[in-house]
C-alpha positions in Angstrom: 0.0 0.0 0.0 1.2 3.3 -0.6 1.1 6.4 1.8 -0.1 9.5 1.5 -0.1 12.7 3.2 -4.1 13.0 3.8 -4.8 9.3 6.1 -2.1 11.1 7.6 -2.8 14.6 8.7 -6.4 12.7 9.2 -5.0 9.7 11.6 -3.2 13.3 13.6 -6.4 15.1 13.9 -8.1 12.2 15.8 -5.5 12.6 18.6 -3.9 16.2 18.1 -3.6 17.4 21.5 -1.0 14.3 21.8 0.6 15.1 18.7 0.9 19.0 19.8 2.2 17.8 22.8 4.7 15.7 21.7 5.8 17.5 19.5 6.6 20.7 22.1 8.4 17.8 23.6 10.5 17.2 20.7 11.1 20.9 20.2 12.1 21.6 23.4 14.6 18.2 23.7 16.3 19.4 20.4 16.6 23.3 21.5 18.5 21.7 24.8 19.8 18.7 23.3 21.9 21.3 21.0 22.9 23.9 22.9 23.9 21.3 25.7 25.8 19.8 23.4 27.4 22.9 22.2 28.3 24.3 25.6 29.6 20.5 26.6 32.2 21.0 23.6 32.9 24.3 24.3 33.7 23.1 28.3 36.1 20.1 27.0 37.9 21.9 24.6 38.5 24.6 26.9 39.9 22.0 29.3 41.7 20.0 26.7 44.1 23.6 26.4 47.5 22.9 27.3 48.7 24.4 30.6 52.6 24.9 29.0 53.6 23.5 32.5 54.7 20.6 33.7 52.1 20.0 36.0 52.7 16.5 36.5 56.1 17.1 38.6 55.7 20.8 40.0 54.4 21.8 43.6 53.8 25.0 45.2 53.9 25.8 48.9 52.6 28.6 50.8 55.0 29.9 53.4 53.7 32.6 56.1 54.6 34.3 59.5 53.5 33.7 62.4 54.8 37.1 64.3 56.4 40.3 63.6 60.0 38.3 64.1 59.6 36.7 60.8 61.6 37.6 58.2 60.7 36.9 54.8 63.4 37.4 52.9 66.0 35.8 55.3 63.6 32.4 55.4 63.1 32.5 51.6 66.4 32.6 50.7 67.0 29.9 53.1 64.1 28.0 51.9 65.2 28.2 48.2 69.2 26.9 49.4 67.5 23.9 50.7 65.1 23.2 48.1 67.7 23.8 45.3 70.6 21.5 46.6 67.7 18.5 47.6 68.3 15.2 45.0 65.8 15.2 42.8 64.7 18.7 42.4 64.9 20.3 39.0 64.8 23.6 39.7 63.0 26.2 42.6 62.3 29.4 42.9 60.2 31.6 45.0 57.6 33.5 44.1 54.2 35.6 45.2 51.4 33.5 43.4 50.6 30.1 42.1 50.3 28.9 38.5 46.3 27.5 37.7 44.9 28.9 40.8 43.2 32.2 42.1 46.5 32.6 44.3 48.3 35.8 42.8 47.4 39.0 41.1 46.6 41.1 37.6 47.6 44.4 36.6 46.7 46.1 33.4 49.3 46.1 30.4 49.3 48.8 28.0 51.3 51.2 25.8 50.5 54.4 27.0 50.8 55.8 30.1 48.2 56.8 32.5 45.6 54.0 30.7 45.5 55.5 27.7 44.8 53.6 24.5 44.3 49.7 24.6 44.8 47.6 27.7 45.3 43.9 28.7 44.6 42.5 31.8 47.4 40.2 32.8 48.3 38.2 35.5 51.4 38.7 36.6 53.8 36.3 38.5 57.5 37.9 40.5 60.0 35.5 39.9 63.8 35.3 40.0 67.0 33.7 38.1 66.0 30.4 38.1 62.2 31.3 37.0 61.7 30.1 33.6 63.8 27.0 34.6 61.2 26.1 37.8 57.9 26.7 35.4 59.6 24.6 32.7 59.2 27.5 30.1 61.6 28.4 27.6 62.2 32.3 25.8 61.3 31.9 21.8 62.8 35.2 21.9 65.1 37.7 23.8 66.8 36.5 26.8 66.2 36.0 30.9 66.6 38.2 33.4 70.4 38.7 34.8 71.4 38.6 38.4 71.8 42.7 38.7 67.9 42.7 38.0 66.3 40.9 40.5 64.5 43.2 42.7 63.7 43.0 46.3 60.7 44.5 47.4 60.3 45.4 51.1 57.8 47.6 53.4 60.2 50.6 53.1 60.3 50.6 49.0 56.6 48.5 47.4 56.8 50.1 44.5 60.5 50.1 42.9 61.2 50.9 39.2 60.8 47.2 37.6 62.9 48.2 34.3 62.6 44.9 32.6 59.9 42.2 32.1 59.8 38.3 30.1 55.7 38.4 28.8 54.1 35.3 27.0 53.6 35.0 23.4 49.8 35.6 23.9 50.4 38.7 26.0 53.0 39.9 23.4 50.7 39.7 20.5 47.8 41.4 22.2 49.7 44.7 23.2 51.5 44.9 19.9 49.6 42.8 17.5 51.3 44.0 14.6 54.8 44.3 15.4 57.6 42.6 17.4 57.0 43.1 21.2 60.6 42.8 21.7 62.5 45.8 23.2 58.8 47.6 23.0 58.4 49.8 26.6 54.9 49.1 28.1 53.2 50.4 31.0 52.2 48.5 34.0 49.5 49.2 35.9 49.2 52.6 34.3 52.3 54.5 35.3 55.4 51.7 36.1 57.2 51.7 32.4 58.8 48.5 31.4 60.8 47.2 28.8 60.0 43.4 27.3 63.6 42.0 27.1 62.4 38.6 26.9 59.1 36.5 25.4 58.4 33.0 26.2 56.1 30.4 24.8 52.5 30.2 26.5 52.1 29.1 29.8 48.8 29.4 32.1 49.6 31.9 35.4 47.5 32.5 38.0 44.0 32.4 37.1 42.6 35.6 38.3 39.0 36.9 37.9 38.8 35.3 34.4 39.9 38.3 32.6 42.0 37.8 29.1 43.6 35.1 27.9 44.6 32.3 29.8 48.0 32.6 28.5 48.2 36.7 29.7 51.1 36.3 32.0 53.9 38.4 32.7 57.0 37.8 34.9 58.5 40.5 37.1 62.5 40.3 37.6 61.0 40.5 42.0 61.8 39.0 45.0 58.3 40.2 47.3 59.2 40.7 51.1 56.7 43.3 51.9 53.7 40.7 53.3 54.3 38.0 55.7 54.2 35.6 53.7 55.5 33.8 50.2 55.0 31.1 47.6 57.7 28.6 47.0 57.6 26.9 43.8 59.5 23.6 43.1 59.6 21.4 39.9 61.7 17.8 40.6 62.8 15.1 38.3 60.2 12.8 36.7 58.3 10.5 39.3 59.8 12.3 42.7 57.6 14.7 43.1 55.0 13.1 46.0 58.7 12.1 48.0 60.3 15.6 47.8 57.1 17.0 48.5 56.4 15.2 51.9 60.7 15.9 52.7 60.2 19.6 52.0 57.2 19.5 54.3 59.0 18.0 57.1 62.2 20.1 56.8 60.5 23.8 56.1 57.6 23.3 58.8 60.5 22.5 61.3 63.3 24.6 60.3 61.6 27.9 60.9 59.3 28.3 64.5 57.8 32.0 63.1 56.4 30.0 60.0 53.6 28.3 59.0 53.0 26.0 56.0 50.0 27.0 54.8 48.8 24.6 51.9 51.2 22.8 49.4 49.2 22.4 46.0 50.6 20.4 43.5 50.1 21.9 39.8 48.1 18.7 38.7 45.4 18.8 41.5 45.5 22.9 40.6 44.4 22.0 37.2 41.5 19.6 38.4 40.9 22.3 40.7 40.7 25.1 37.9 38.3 22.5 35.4 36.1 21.6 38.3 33.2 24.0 37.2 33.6 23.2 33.4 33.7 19.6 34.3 31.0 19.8 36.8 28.4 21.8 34.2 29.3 19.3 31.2 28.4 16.3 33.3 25.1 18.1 34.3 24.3 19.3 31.0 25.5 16.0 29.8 22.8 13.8 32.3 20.2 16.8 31.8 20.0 15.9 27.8 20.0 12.4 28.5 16.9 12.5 30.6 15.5 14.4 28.4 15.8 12.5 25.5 14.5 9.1 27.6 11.3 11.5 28.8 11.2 12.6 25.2 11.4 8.8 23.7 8.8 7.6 26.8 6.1 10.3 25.2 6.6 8.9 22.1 6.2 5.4 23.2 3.3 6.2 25.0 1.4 8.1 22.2 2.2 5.1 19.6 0.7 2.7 22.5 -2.0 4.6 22.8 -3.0 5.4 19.2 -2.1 1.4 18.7 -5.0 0.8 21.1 -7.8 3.2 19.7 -6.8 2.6 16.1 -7.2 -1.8 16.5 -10.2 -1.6 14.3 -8.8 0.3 11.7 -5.6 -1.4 11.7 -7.7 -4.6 11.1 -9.9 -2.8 8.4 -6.6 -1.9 6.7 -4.9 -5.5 7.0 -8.6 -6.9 6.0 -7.9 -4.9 2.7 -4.5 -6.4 1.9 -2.1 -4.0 3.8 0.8 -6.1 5.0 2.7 -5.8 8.2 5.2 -3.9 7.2 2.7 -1.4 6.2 1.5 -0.8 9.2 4.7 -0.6 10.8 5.5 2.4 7.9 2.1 3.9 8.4 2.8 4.8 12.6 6.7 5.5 11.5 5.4 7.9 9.3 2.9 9.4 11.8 5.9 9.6 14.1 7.7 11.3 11.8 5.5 14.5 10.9 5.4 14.5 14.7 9.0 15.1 14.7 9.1 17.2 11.8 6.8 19.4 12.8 8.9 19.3 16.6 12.2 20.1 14.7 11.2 22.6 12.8 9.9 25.0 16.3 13.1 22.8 18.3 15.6 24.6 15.5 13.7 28.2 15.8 13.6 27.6 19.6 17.7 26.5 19.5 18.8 29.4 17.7 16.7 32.0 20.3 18.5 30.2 23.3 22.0 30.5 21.5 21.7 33.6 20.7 20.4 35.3 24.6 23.9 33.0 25.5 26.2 34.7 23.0 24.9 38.2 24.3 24.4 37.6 28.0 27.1 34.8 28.6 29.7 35.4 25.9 28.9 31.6 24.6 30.1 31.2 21.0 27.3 31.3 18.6 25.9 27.9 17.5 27.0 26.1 14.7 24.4 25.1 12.4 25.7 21.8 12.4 24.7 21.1 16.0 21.6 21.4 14.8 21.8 19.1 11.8 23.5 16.3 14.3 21.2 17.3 17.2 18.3 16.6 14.8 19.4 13.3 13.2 20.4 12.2 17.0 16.5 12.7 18.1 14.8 12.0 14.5 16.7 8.2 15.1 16.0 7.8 18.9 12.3 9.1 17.8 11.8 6.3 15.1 13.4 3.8 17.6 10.4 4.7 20.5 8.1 4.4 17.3 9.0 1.0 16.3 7.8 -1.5 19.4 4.3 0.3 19.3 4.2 0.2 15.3 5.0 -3.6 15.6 2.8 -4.0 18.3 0.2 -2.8 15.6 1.7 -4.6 13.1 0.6 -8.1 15.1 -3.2 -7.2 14.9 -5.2 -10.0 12.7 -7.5 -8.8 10.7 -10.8 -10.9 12.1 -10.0 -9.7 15.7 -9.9 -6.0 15.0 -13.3 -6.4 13.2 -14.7 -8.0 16.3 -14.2 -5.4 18.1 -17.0 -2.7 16.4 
């Protein structure tokens, strides 16, 4: 037997409310099935970016004072012969703020003084010497900082001039997009001028207020005395780093009687740390478009179950007048598919809405149109799948029982 569109449209107007229904259903499933799935990719590419750290063998620890008798600079430096001359330790350095975490500070980078013109927001890390060796970076251009410009700053003078800097790649390129940044003077802050002397491939700094890139970091030629407190920053030898770790622990917590260890990160667990609310809101979004597309393929059952058992005596009628099994099966596919149809067709206006309120509230990408050619196949399939048991069930009706039942 062949289909056509009227038995159709007419076998839908005996039950539209369910039809209507469903179909909101299946508009509503694709516009969150879609932009779920969008923001999901979004989230795992986001924490598929490399870190340019090794943060499988690097630790941090937080160092502070426990009275006025504490003296930074004197317990750093001893802190950082220890750590340096320890087997197994790459390299060390101290430092005031953590790679991947909220631990550390931004400043504004620019080319003018006083603000003026564009600005970047960059994190910003002090380091000395042996800097780019602890963070495992390396300068694609210029060279490091030399022992005459490391900079102590103390209580007496916060604010000395800083002369040189080492920026990233990324930072480079957005303060001087269209030139070398090397041997450029920029401004810090505003008002502190500064000369790049250095640039070295991307890395992640601290993570603060999710401002600019990720890779925005600049390093201060600074040794930071002025608080009560410091971050030590150790990278060791492949597979040590959980032994030297627990040995630092031990030695710095005892050495010193004014200090405190306060917490000692390791750059790994900083990174699970720093994904935790992508990875948390992909595996929500991720469950949240599952149930919705078992509630969606449950409504679909039911209506086919339904319409199966109000339609038995003119599914007999139709297998009394030689329709064959398979027929039937393709007439409640069919059915199931102008359902869907009609669903996809509000579900893709619907989509498009929601993405668009997310790329102007929430900065979200703007969806791809081919989210919404996958998203539709994805539920058009599952759709036909909750179709088929009820269109077989139909399928089994002999033709002398549904006529009995007049």
């Amino acid at each position: 037997m062949t289909l056509t569109s009227h038995p159709l449209l007419r076998a839908l107007r005996r039950n539209p409310t369910g039809a209507v229904l469903i179909a909101l259903q299946i508009g509503i499933t694709l516009a969150i099935l879609v932009n779920a799935a969008a923001i999901v990719t979004h989230a795992i590419r986001k924490m598929e970016r490399p870190t340019g750290l090794d943060t499988r063998d690097t630790f941090a620890m937080l160092v502070g004072g426990l009275s006025k008798h504490f003296n930074v600079y004197s317990a750093s430096s001893e802190d950082l012969a220890y750590l340096r001359h320890l087997p197994g330790v790459a390299a060390a350095g101290v430092t005031f703020g953590i790679p991947l975490t909220d631990n550390g500070g931004d400043l504004t980078v620019g080319r003018s003084p006083g603000g003026q013109g564009p600005t970047v927001t960059s994190a910003y890390l002090p380091v000395d010497r042996q800097g780019l060796r602890t963070l495992d970076v390396h300068l694609v251009a210029g060279r490091n900082f030399r022992a005459g410009e490391i900079r102590v700053l103390s209580a007496a003078d916060p604010h000395p001039r800083i002369g040189e800097v080492i920026v990233t790649q990324a930072l480079a390129h957005a303060v001087f997009p269209h030139r070398s940044a090397l041997g450029q003077s920029i401004y810090l802050g505003g008002h502190t001028p500064a000369t790049i002397i250095g640039i070295t491939r991307n890395f992640m700094g601290p993570q603060i207020g999710g401002e600019g890139d990720v890779y925005d970091t600049v390093l201060l030629p600074e040794v930071v005395t002025q608080y009560s407190m410091y971050d030590l920053l150790v990278r060791t030898q492949p597979g040590k780093r959980d032994a030297i770790l627990r040995e630092a622990t031990r030695h710095i917590g005892a050495a010193d009687p004014n200090a405190v260890i306060g917490y000692t990160p390791t750059l790994s667990h900083a990174k699970r740390l720093m994904y935790s609310g992508l990875r948390n809101l992909a595996v929500f979004l991720s469950f949240l478009t599952v149930v919705m597309l078992a509630l969606c393929c449950l409504g679909i059952f039911g209506l086919g179950t339904f319409n199966v058992a109000t339609r038995t005596r003119q599914i007999g009628i139709r297998r009394a007048l030689g329709a064959r099994r398979r027929d039937i099966v393709a007439l409640f596919l069919a059915e199931n598919a102008l359902t869907v149809a009609a669903g996809a067709i509000f579900g893709c206006v619907l989509a498009l809405a929601i993405g668009q309120w997310l790329t102007d509230h929430d900065g979200v990408a703007r969806l791809d149109p081919w989210y919404l050619l996958v998203g539709f196949a994805v539920l058009a399939l599952t759709s036909q799948l909750a179709a088929w048991q009820p269109a077989r069930r139909a399928a089994t009706i002999s033709p002398s029982v549904a006529t009995r039942t007049v």
